[in-house]
N, C-alpha and C positions, 0 to 999 in steps of 0.2 A: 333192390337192384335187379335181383331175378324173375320178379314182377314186371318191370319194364321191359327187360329183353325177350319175354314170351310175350307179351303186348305187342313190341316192335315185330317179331317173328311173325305173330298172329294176321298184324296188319298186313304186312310184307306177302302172303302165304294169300292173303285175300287180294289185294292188289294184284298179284300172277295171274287170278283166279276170272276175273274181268274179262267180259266180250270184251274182245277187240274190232274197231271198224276198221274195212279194207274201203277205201274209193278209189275206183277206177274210172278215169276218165278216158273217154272216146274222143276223139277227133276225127272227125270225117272232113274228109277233101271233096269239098261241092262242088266247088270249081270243075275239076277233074272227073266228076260226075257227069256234070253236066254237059261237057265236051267230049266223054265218049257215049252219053242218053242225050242227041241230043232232041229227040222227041219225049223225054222224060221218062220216069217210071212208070210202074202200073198203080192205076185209081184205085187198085180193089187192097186193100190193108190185111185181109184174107189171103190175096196171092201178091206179096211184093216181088218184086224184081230180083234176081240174084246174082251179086257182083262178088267180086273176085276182093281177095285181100287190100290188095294196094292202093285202095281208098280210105282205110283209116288205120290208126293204130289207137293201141290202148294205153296209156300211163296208170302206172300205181301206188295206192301212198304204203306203208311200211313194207319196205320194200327191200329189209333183211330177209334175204335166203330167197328171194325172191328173182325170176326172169323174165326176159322177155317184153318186159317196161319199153314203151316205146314200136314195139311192132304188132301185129294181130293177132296172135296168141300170146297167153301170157300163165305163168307158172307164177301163183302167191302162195305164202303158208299163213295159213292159220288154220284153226280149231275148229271143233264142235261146238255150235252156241255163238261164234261170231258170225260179223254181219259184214255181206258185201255188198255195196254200194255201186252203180251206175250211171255214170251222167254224161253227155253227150253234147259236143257241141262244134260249131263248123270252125273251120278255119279264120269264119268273121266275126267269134265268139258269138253267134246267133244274131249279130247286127244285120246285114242284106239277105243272106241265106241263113236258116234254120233249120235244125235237127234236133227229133226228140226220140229216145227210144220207145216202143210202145210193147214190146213182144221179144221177152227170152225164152227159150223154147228148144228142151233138153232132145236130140236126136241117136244121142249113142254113148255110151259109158257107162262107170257111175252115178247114182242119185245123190250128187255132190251138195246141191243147193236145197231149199226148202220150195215152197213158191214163192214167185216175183210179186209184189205190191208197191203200186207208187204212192211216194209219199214227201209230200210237201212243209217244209220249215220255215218260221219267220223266224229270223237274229238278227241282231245287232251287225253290223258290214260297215265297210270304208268304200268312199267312193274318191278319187280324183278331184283337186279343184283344177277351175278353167282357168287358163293363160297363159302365159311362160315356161309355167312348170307345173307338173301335178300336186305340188307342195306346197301346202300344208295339205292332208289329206282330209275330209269332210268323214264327220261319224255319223252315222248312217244307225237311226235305231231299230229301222224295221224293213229290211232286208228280204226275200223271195228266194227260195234255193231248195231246187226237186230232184228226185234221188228215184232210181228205177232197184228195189233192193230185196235181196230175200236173206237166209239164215241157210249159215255152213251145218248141214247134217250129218257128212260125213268127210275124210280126204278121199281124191279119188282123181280120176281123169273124167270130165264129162266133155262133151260135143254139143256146142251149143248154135243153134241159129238165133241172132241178135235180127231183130225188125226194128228198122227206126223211117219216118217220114222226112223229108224235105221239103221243106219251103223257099221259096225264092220272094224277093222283091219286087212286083210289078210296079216296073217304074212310072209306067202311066197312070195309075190309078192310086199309086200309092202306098197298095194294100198286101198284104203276105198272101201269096197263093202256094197251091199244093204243088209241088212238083214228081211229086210221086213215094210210092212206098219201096223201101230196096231192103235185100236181108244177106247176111253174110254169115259165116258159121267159123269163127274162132275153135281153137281149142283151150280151155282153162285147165287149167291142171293146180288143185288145193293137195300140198304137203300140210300135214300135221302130225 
């Protein structure tokens, strides 16, 4: 019996012990971009455009102890050794306008993150069936889903300018065009 409960302990003590992944999702409001750019942003991905907060906010997942969910800055806790997640998408879930992030890029604080690398996953996914109703749901074996992500090195406050590009719809052609580069500078703030 005391063999089992330092087994369970053992396990237990490893399980705590696990990176934990944070996803943050961005939401950018293109619409509202684009009606106050209405010449668009800048071409050059070197020099994006720099706007103001109230174009996107951020959501977060474990989000005990956690603030700011929902606005442009945002306070998460976790650790050294975990991993934060990024991913970006417009208001028409990337249907008519699109956004990708391309460029986090630390300007003041602590050295909170590791560096950024993208990185791309196939899984398993559900998709909606067509008709009446979304129901029954279609299982989806191979799935697409990209992540702008580094590793927690430390807790700290960093100052981060976030670069992401926009795409619009040209409706005459058919085809996704560039509508510019734009950057904005959150503050993240990692408790651990």
């Amino acid at each position: 019996m005391d063999s089992e409960l330092k087994n369970s302990q053992i396990l237990e003590a490893a399980l705590n012990n696990v990176a934990q992944i944070t996803n943050i999702q961005v939401i950018i409001d293109t619409d509202k971009i684009q009606n106050d750019y209405p010449n668009g942003g800048s071409k050059d991905s070197n020099n994006p455009t720099g706007i103001g907060h109230q174009y996107q906010y951020m959501v977060s997942s474990n989000l005990a102890g956690s603030t700011g969910s929902g606005t442009a800055d945002l306070t998460i806790n976790a650790l050294s050794g975990d991993v934060v997640r990024f991913n970006a998408v417009s208001e028409y879930d990337n249907f008519n306008n699109a956004v990708i992030i391309y460029n986090i890029q630390k300007f003041g604080g602590s050295n909170v993150f590791g560096d950024f690398t993208s990185k791309v996953f196939t899984a398993p996914g559900i998709q909606p069936s067509v008709g009446t109703s979304p129901l029954p749901i279609q299982i989806v074996n191979s799935m697409t889903y990209w992540f702008y992500q580094a590793d927690v090195i430390t807790s700290g406050t960093e100052q981060y300018n976030i670069s992401f590009a926009l795409y619009v719809l040209n409706r005459q052609s058919g085809t996704m065009q560039l509508y510019g580069y734009f950057i904005w500078d959150p503050t993240i703030i990692v408790n651990g």
